[in-house]
Each structure stands twice: as structure tokens, then as C-alpha cells.
N, C-alpha and C positions, 0 to 999 in steps of 0.2 A: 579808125572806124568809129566814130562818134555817132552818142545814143542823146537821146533826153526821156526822162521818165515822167509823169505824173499823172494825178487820180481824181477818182468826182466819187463824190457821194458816201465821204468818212463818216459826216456827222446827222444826215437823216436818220426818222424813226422808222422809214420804209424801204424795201428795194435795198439791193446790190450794191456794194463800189465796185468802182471799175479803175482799174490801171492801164494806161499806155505808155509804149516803148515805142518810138519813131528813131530809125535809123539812116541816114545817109549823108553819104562821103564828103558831100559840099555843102552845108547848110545854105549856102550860098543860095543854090537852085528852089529852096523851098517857095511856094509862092507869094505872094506879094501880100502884106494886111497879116501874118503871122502876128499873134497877142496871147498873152492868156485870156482863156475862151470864157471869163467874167467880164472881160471888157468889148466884146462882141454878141453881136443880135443874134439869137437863134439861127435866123436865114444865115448869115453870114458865118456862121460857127459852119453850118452845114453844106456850104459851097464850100468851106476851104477840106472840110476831111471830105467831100471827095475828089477835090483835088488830088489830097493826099495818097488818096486810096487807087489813085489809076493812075498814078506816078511807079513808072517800073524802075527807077533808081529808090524809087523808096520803102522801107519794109517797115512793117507796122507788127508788133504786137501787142495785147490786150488778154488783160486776165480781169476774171469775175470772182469777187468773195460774196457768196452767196448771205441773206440772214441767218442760215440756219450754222452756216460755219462762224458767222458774227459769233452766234449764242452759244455757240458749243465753250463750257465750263472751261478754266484754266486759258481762253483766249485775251488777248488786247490786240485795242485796234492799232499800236503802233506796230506792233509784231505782223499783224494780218498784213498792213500796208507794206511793210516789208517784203512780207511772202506774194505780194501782189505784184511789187516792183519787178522782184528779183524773176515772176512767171512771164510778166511779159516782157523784160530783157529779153531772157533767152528763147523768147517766141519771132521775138525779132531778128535776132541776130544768130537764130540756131542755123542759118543757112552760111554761115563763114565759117560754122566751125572748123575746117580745114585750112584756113587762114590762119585763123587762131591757133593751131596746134602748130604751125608754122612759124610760128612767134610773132604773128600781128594781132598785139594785144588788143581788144575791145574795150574802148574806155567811154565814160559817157558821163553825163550829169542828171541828176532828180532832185525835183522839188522836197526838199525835207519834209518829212510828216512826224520829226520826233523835236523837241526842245532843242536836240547835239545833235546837228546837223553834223558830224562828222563820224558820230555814234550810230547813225542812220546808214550812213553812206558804207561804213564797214559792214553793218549788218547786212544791205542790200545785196555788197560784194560776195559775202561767204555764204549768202544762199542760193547764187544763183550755179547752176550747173557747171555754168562756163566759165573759163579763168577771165575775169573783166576788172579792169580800174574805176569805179563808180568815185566823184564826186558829190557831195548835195551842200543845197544851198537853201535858204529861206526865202520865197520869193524869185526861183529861179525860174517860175513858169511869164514872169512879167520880165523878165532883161536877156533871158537865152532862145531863141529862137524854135531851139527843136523841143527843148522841154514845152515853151509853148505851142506848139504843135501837137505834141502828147497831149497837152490839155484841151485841147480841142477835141482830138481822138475820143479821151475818154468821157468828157462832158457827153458827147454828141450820142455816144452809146448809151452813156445815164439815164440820159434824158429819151431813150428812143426804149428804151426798159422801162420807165415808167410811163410813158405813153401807149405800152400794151398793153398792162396792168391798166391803166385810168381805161382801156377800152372793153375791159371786160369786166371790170367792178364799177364804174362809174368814176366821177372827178374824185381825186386822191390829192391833187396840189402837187408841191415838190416832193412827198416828203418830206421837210426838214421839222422840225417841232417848232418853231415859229411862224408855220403856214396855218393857217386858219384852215383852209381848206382841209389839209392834213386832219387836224386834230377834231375837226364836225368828221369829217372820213371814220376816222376812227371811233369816235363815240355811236356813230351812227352802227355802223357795223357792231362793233361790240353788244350793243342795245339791242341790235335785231339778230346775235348769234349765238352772244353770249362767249364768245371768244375772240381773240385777234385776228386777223389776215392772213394766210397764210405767206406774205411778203413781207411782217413785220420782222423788227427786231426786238423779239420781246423783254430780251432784257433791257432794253434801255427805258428809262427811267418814264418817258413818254406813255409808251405802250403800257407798262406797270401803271401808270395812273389811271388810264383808260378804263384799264381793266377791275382799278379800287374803285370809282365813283361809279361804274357799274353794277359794282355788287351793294356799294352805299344805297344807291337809288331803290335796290330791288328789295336790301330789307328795311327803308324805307317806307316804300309802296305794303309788305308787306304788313 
């Protein structure tokens, strides 16, 4: 029963990551143009998951690490990525569990999100519910098929998350802290609230500055 895993949005200062888990039996069948979802156009990202998505040989899961669980003290984001992984395995594959106890182990592969991709791969393993053989790899969302499909999955949620947000606070960018966009977003806001977004992640380093040349400016001015 073969999986692939992978995620969008580890290293913005705004919004959510997201993990997908694409499941099925023939990688084979997936459709046609499968990549990881950095080397495909938005349109194109978004025709292939739903393809994905009305494909009844295929089952999809997806999990969400909120900001606010980013921030929560005592967290890292390789561990969240973990706990990301390992929700949307068994969101995908909670429909075999009867297979599975039957002894058709669930095995799969994920794009590493740790330095030890094999250190990842364990952790992935012992989190998830379900008894599953997880590999990972670095770069497995560009040479394995289903992983890249995951990354599609999860891109296209990312991406469809912050496009609800930018429609109710105004242009935000990608979030990442190299967006220009992003970081006028956030000084702007700051400036006019006096506090972050309630979608950042305020601990990151970003947000924090934001929030120092705010307060620079203001007793500055004063």
C-alpha cells in the first residue's frame, strides 16, 4: 500500500503548513505532469490536485499546524513536521486499517524535513497511529511520483489558505520573509494596530522585528 508524504509552508512568517499524504496502489495510474509542485504554474498545480481529488483509487490526507501551535513554547518545526506527516498518513490510509491489522503493512515514503532523513523517517513511523514502514528521503518530492503529488496536494491548500486571508486583510504576499510584500503587510498592519495578525507566527524572528522597529518608530516620533 504505498504512500508519499510532503508539506508547504515550514518556513513563512505567516499562515499554516500543511502536510499531504497521497495514497494508491499503482503509482502508475497517477496522472500525467506529476512534479514537485515548485516546478509547476499555479494553473497546473491546480488541475493536477483535482485530478487527484476525484480519483476514487486515490485517497488523500492533509493535516494543518496552525501559527498558533507553531508558537506554542517547547515546539520545533522539525517535530511539528513530523506530527504533520504522521496526521495526514493515517488521514489517508485510516480507511485500510483492516488490511493493516491483517498484516498488509502500509509502507510509504516523505520528503525529509530533518538534516537525518532516516531520523525523520523513524519519527514519522512511531507517530503515526497506524503500524506503517515510512521511508524519507531529501528531495523525494522531485524523483518519486506520489510524494510529488503530496506536494502538490499540500502547496495547493497553502496557497488557497493564504489567498483567504490576502482576501480579507488585503495583499499579504507569500508569507515567506523574503517577500517584500509580506514584510510592508506586516509593518503596515503593525503600524496601524499596534500588534501582529492574528495568522502570524510571532515567534519567528520576522514578526519580532516587525514588531521592534514599531515600537522604535513610536518612541521615536514620541
Amino acid at each position: 500500500m504505498p504512500f508519499g508524504v510532503d508539506e508547504a509552508g515550514k518556513g513563512p512568517a505567516l499562515g499554516s503548513m500543511f502536510a499531504a499524504a497521497v495514497h494508491l496502489e499503482d503509482p502508475a495510474a497517477l496522472p500525467d505532469g506529476i512534479r514537485d509542485s515548485k516546478r509547476l504554474t499555479p494553473d497546473r498545480r491546480e488541475d493536477l490536485a483535482a485530478s487527484l481529488r476525484t480519483d476514487d483509487r486515490i485517497a488523500i490526507g492533509v493535516a494543518e499546524i496552525t501559527p498558533a501551535r507553531i508558537d506554542e513554547p517547547g515546539t520545533d518545526m522539525n517535530s511539528l513536521a513530523v506530527e504533520a506527516h504522521a496526521t495526514a498518513i493515517d488521514d489517508a490510509i485510516g480507511s485500510f486499517e483492516s488490511a493493516a491489522a491483517a498484516g498488509d503493512r502500509p509502507s510509504g515514503l516523505c520528503d525529509a524535513c530533518d538534516t537525518d532523513a532516516d531520523r525523520f523517517a523513524r519519527r514519522v513511523a512511531d507517530a503515526c497511529s497506524l503500524e506503517v514502514d515510512v521511508d524519507a528521503r531529501h528531495g523525494a518530492d522531485d524523483d518519486a511520483p506520489l510524494v510529488g503529488a503530496a506536494s502538490i496536494i499540500a502547496k495547493v491548500d497553502r496557497d488557497a489558505h493564504i489567498a483567504a486571508l490576502a482576501d480579507e486583510y488585503g495583499p499579504i504576499g507569500s508569507g515567506y520573509p523574503g517577500d517584500a510584500t509580506t514584510r510592508e503587510f506586516l509593518a503596515s498592519y503593525v503600524d496601524e494596530h499596534g500588534s501582529l495578525p492574528p495568522f502570524a507566527r510571532e515567534s519567528w524572528s520576522t514578526c519580532e522585528d516587525a514588531l521592534a522597529a514599531a515600537e522604535q518608530t513610536g518612541l521615536e516620533q514620541f
